[in-house]
C-alpha positions in Angstrom: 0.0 0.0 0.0 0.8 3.0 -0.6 1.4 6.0 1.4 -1.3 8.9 -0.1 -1.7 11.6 2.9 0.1 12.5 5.7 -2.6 14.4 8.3 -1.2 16.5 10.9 -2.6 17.0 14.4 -1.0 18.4 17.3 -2.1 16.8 20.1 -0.7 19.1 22.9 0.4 16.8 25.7 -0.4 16.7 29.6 0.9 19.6 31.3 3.2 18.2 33.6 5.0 20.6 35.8 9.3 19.4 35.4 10.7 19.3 38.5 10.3 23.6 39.9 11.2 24.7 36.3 7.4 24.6 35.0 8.6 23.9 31.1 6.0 23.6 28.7 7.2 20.9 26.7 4.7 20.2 22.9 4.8 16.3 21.7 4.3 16.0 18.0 2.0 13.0 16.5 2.4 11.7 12.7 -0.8 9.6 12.1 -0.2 7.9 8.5 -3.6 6.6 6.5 -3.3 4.6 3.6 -5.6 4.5 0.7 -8.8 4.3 0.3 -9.6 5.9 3.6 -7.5 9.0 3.2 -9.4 10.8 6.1 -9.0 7.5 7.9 -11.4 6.3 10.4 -10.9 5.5 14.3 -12.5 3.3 16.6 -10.1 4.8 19.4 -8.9 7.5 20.1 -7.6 8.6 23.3 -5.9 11.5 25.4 -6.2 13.1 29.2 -6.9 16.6 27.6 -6.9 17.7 24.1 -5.9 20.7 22.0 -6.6 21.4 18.1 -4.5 24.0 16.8 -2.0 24.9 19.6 -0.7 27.9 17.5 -3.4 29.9 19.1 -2.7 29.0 22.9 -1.7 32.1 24.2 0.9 31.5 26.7 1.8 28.0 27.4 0.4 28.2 31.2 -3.2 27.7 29.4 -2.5 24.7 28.2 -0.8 23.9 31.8 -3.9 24.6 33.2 -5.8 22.6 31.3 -7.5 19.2 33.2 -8.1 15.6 32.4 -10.9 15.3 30.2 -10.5 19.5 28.8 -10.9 20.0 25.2 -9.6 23.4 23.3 -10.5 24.3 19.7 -8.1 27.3 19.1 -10.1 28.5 16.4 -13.4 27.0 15.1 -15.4 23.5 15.3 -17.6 22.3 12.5 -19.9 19.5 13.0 -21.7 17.5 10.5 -25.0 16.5 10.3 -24.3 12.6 9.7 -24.8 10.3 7.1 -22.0 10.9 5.4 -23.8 14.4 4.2 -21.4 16.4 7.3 -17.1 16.6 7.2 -14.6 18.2 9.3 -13.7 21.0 7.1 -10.1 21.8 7.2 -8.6 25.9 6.7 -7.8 24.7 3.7 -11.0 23.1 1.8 -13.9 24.5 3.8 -16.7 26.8 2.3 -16.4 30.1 3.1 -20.0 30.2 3.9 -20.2 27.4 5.9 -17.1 28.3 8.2 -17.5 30.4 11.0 -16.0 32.6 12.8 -13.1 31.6 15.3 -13.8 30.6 18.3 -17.4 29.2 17.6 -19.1 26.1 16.9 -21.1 25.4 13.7 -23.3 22.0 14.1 -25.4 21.2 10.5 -27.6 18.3 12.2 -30.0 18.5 15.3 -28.7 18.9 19.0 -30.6 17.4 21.7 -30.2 17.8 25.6 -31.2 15.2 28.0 -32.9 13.6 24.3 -30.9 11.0 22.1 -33.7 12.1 19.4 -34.1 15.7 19.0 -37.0 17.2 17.0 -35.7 20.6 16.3 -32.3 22.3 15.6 -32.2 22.7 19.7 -34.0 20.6 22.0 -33.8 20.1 25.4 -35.4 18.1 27.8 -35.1 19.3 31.3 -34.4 22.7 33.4 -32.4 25.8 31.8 -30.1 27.5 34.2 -28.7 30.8 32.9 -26.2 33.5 34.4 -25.4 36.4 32.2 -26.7 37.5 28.7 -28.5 35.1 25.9 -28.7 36.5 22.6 -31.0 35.2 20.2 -31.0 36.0 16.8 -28.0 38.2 14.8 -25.1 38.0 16.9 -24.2 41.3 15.7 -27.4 42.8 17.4 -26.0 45.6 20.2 -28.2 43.8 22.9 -30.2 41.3 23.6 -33.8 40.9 21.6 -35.6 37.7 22.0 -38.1 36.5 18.8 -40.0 33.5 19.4 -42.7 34.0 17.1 -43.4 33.0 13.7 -43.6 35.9 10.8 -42.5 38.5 13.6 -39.9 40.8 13.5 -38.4 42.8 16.2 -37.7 46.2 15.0 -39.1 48.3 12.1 -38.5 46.6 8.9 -36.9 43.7 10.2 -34.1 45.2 12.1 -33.3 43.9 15.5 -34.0 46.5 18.6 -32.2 46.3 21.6 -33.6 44.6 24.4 -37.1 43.8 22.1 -38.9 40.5 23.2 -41.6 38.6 21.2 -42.5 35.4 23.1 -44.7 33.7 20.4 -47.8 34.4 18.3 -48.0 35.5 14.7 -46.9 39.0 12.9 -46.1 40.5 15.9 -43.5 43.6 15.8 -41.6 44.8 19.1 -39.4 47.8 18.9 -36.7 49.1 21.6 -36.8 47.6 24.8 -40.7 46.7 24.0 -42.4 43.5 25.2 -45.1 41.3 22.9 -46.1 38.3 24.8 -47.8 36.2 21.7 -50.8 36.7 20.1 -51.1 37.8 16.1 -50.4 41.6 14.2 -49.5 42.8 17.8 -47.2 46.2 17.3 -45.0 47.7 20.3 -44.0 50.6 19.0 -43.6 52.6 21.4 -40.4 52.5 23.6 -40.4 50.2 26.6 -43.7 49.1 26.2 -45.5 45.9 26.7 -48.2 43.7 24.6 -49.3 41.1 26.7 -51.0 39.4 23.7 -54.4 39.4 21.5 -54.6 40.5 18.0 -54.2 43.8 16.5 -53.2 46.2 19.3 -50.9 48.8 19.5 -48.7 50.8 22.0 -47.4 54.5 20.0 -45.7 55.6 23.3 -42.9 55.3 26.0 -43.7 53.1 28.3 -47.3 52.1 27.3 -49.0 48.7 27.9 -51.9 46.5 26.5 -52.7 43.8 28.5 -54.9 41.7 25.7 -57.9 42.2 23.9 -58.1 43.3 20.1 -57.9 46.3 18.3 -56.7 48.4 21.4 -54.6 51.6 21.2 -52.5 52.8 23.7 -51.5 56.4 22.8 -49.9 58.1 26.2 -47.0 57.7 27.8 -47.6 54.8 31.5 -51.1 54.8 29.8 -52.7 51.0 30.3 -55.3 49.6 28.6 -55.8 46.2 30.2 -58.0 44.5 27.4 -61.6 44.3 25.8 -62.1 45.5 21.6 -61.3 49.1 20.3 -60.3 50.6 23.1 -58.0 53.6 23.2 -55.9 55.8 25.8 -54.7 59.4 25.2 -52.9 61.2 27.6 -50.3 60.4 30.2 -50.8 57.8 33.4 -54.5 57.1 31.6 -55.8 53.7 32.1 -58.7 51.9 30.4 -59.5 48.5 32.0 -61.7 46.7 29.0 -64.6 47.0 27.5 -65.5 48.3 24.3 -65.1 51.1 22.6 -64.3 53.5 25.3 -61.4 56.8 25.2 -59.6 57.5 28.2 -58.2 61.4 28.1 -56.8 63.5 25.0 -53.3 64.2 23.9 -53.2 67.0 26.5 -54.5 64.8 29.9 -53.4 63.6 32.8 -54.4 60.4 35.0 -57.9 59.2 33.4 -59.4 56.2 33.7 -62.3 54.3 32.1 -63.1 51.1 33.6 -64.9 49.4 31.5 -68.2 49.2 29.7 -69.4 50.6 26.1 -68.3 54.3 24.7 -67.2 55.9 27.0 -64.6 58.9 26.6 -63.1 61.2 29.0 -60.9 65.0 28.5 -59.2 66.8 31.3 -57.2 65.7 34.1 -58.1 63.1 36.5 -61.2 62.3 35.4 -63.0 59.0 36.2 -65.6 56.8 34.8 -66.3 53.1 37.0 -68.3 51.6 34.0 -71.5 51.7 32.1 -72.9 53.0 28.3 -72.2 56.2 26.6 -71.3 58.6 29.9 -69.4 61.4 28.9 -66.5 63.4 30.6 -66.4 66.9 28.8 -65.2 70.1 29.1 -67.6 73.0 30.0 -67.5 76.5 30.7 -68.4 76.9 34.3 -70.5 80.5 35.5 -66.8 81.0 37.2 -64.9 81.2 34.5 -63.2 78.6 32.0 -61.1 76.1 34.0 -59.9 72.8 33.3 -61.9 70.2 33.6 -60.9 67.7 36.9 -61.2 65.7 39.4 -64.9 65.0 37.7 -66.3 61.5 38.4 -69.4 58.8 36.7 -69.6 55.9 38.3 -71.6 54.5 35.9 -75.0 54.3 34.1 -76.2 55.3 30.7 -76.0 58.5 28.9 -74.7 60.8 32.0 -72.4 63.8 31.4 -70.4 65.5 34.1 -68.2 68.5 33.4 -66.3 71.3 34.9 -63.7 70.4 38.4 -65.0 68.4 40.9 -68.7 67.4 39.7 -69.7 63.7 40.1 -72.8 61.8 38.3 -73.1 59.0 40.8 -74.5 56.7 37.6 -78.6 56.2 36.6 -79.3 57.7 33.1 -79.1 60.8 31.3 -78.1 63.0 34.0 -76.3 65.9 34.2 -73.6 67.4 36.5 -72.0 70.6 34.6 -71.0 73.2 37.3 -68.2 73.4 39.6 -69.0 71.0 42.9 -71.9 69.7 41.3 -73.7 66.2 41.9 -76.3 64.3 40.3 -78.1 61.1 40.3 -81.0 59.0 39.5 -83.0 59.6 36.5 -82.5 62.9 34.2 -81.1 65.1 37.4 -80.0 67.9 36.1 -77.4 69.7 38.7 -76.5 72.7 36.3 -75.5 75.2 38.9 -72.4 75.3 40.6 -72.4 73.4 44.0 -76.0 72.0 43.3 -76.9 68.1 44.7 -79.8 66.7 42.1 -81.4 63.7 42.7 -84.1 62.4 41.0 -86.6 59.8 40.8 -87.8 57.5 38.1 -89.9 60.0 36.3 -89.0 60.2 32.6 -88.8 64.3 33.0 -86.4 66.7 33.5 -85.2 68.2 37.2 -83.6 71.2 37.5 -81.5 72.5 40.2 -83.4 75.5 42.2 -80.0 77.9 42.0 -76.5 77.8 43.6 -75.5 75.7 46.7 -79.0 74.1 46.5 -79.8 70.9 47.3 -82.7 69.2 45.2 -84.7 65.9 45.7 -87.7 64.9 43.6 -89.3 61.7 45.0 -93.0 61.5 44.7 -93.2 58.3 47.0 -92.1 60.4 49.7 -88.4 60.4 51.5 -87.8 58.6 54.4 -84.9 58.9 57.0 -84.1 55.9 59.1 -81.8 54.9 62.1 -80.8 51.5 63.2 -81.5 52.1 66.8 -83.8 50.2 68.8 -87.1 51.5 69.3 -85.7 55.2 68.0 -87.3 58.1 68.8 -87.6 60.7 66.5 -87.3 64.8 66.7 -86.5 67.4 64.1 -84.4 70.4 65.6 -83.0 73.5 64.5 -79.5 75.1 65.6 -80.0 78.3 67.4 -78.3 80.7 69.4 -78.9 80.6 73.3 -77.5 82.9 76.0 -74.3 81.9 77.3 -74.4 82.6 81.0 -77.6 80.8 81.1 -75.7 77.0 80.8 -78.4 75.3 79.3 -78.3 71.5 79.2 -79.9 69.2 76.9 -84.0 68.5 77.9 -84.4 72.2 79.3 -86.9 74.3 78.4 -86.1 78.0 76.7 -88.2 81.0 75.6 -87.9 83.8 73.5 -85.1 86.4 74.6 -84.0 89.7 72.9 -82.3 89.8 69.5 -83.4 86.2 68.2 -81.8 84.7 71.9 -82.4 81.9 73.3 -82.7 82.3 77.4 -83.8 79.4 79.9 -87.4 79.6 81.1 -87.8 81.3 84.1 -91.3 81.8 85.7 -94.4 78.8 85.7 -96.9 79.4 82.8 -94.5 81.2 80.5 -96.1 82.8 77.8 -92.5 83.1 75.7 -91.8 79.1 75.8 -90.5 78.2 72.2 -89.3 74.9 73.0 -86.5 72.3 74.4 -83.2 71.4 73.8 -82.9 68.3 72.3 -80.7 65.3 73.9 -78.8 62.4 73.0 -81.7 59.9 73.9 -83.3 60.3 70.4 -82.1 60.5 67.3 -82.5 63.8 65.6 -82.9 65.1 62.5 -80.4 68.2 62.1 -81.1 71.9 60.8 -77.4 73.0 61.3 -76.6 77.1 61.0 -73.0 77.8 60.1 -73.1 80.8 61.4 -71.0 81.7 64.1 -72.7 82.3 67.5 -73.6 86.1 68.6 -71.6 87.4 70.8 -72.5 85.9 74.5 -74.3 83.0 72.3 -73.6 79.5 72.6 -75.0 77.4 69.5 -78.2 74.6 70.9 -80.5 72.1 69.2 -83.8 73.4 69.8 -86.7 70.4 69.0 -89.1 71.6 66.7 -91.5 68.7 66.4 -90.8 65.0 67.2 -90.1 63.0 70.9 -87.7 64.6 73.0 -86.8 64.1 76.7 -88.2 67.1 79.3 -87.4 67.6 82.5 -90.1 68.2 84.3 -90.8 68.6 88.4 -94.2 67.9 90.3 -95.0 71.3 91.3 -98.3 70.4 89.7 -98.6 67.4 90.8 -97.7 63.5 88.8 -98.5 63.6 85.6 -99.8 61.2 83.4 -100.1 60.7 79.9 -101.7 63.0 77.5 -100.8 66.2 80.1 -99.8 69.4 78.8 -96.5 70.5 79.8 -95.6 74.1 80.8 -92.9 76.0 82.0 -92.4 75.5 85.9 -91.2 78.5 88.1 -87.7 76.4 88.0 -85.7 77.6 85.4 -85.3 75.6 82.5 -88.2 72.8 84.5 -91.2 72.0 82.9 -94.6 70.8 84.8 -97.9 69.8 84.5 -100.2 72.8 82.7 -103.6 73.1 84.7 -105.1 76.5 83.2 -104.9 78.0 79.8 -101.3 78.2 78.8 -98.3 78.3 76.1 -97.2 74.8 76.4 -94.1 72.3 74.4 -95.8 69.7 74.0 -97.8 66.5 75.8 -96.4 63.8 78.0 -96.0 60.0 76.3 -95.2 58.4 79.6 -96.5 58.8 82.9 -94.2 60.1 86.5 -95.6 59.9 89.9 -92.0 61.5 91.4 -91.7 59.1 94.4 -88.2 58.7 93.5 -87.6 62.0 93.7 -88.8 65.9 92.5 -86.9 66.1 89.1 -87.3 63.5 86.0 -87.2 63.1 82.8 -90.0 62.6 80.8 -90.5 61.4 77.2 -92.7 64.4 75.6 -94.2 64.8 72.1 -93.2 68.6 71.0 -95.6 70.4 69.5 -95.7 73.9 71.1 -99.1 75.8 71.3 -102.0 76.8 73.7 -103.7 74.8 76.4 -107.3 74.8 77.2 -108.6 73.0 79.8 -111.5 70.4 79.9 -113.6 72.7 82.8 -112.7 75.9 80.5 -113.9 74.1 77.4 -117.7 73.4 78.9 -117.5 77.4 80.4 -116.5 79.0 76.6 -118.9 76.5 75.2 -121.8 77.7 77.4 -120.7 81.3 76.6 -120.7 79.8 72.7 -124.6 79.0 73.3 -125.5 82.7 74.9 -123.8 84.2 72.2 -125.3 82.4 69.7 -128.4 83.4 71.2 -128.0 87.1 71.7 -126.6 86.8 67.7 -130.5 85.3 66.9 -132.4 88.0 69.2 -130.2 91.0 67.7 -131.1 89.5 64.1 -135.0 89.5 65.2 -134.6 92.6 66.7 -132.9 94.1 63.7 -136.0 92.8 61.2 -138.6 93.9 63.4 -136.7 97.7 63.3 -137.1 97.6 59.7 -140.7 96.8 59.0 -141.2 99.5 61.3 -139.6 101.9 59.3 -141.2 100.7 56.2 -144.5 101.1 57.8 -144.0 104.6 58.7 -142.9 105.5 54.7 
């Protein structure tokens, strides 16, 4: 046989250390193949540590560092894909186009980990563990970008962003540091922003995300739209949480939300809507002047509008809150003046407010005020001004005093009583004056109708119930009424006063006049003699006038 090609590897030997001199010593390997196997074939092949290409071992201490079982390719490893189709392409004879560069590995056939029969060009079968940077895609990209999807490209036409992701999906485009999760014709355009998936929606802006959905547009910059069909967000810090067809904010707003429902659309600055149908936040021109719209709130409904800073539609349908402060609610309330409260019933009508700082109610089944206490007793009572050296305490009696004072009753059957100051005991419907007290005024709840605790003594006598009660000659005391008088009001329980001189009794106020039973019969009998004298001056008066007559 003959001798047809002499192959040459250098097979650097184990590093051994020579005595304390540490010489690097290289061992050089003829291998001679005969024909016809010029690349030869080996069923063994062995070494403690291997290096191809020793030329491009820096220093020989690498190599001396090397350990049993260490491989180094000093400039590129190509591995074929089998069958005869794959070679070990020399310097020499290799494709330019097939070789890459130094350094790295080029494998034509399938690799599998943790799988003797891998699917793909990669497949592994098991955990990942990473430290540092992957890069997918063209290695000559300036940072990473990660495209898992099919038809997807991650940067305008097809060039690679930094730090752009698509996860999966179909026709998906991410730009600069922009995030599409899956889904199909998905476009993060905007920088930093985030498609969680769904079809056909776009972030324009810095920072922007979609959360699903389809056919969603987010517009301003940390604006969210979290899903739902052909939604849109304007403006910065805006949010629309799903639905349909709602707009959160305008290129010039700030921190609007929408969320949820069917066409909605907000403008301004921190404007809200919770949900519901065709509610619309718009700007107006309030009878203060032309601010901003914000702050303004619908919580939900069907066809409300709110407007101008701070008004609120609490939801219902078609109502209307357009003036500073305003609120409205219920069906068609209409709160068009500044700091009005509207609400209305079911009636299919129009309610106006009645003017500024007014507050409306239309309820034609009546309106009802309720407390959860047991067996509550009820009073209505009015904030007045009382006299401030008088120290009057709740369940006293007052009258009337100069310059719309208050004073504590002072003498028995006092013509002046106006009524008593309510207490704690019952539950009491408020008329509260923001004015400030008078000067030597103290501000008190006078009752004005209801049940309200009196204090009451027995100068006349116990008292049972259905007796009038009067002013006692105790200041600020009531007691039993036994002749015509002014009194507050008639006893609901009864007090004998064996326990003592001063109670409280539970009274139901409704100031007036007293008329005794006895007095009753006498203005009755008085009733009959005047009716009486009224027929014999009516007689008299006829029989004075056919006298006349006679006499013409």
């Amino acid at each position: 046989m003959h001798k047809n090609k002499i192959i040459r590897l250098f097979l650097l030997a184990t590093c051994y250390s020579l005595l304390a001199t540490n010489i690097f010593a290289q061992e050089e390997i003829t291998i001679t193949t005969y024909y016809p196997s010029p690349y030869g074939s080996y069923n063994d092949l062995g070494t403690n540590k291997l290096a191809v290409d020793t030329a491009n071992v820096a220093v020989p201490s690498e190599y001396a560092a090397m350990q049993n079982g260490d491989v180094h390719i000093g400039r590129s490893l190509i591995v074929g894909a089998g069958g005869g189709s794959g070679f070990a392409y020399d310097e020499l004879t290799g494709p330019p186009d097939d070789r890459p560069a130094d350094g790295n590995v080029l494998i034509k056939g399938r690799v599998g980990i943790g799988t003797a029969i891998p699917n793909a060009a990669l497949q592994v079968n098991g955990a990942i563990s990473r430290q540092g940077t992957v890069f997918y895609g063209d290695a000559g990209t300036i940072a990473t970008h990660v495209n898992l999807g099919v038809n997807s490209i991650t940067g305008d036409s097809g060039g690679n962003y930094s730090y752009a992701t698509i996860g999966g999906g179909y026709n998906n485009k991410a730009w600069t540091g922009c995030i599409v999760g899956g889904g199909e014709n998905n476009s993060a355009e905007g920088g930093w922003s985030n498609i969680g998936g769904g079809k056909d929606n776009r972030t324009y802006t810095s920072y922007a995300a979609i959360g699903g959905g389809r056919s969603n547009y987010a517009r301003g910059v940390y604006g969210t739209i979290g899903g739902g069909y052909d939604n849109s967000e304007y403006g910065w810090y805006s949010v629309v949480g799903g639905g349909q067809n709602n707009q959160s904010g305008d290129d010039f707003a700030y921190y609007n939300t929408i969320g949820g429902g069917y066409d909605n659309s907000t403008v301004g600055n921190a404007a809200t809507i919770a949900g519901g149908m065709s509610n619309k936040i718009m700007v107006t021109v309030p009878s203060g002047g032309a601010d901003k719209t914000y702050g303004v709130t619908i919580a939900g409904g069907v066809g409300n509008i709110a407007g101008s800073i701070y008004s609120m539609v609490a939801g219902g349908a078609y109502n209307e809150a357009r003036e500073r402060f305003s609120f409205a609610a219920g069906r068609r309330a209409k709160a068009v003046n500044q700091g009005s409260f509207v609400w209305a019933d079911s009636q299919n009508a129009d309610y106006n407010a009645n003017g500024d700082n007014t507050f409306n109610i239309r309820a034609s089944g009546g309106v009802y005020y309720a407390a959860d206490k047991h067996e509550a007793l009820w009073d209505i009572a009015e904030e007045m001004d009382v006299l401030k050296k008088d120290n009057i305490k709740p369940a006293e009696l007052v009258s009337l005093g100069r310059n719309d004072t208050l004073i504590k009753t002072s003498q028995e059957y006092d013509d002046n009583l106006i009524g008593v100051v309510t207490s704690k005991r019952t539950t009491t419907l408020h008329l509260q004056s923001l004015a400030p007290a008078k000067e030597n005024t103290e501000k008190r709840f006078i009752s004005l109708v209801g049940r309200v605790y009196v204090k009451v003594n027995n100068q006349n006598g116990p008292i049972k119930i259905g007796d009038p009660i009067t002013s006692s000659s105790v200041f600020g005391i009531g007691m039993k009424a036994s002749r015509t008088c002014k009194i507050i009001g008639y006893a609901m329980q009864e007090e004998d006063f064996k326990d003592g001189k001063e109670k409280e009794v539970l009274v139901f106020v409704n100031v007036g006049h007293y008329i005794p039973k006895q007095e009753f019969a006498e203005i009755a009998v008085l009733k009959e003699k005047y009716n009486e004298l009224s027929l014999e001056l009516k007689s008299l008066k006829e029989k004075l006038f056919l006298k006349k007559e006679d006499k013409e």
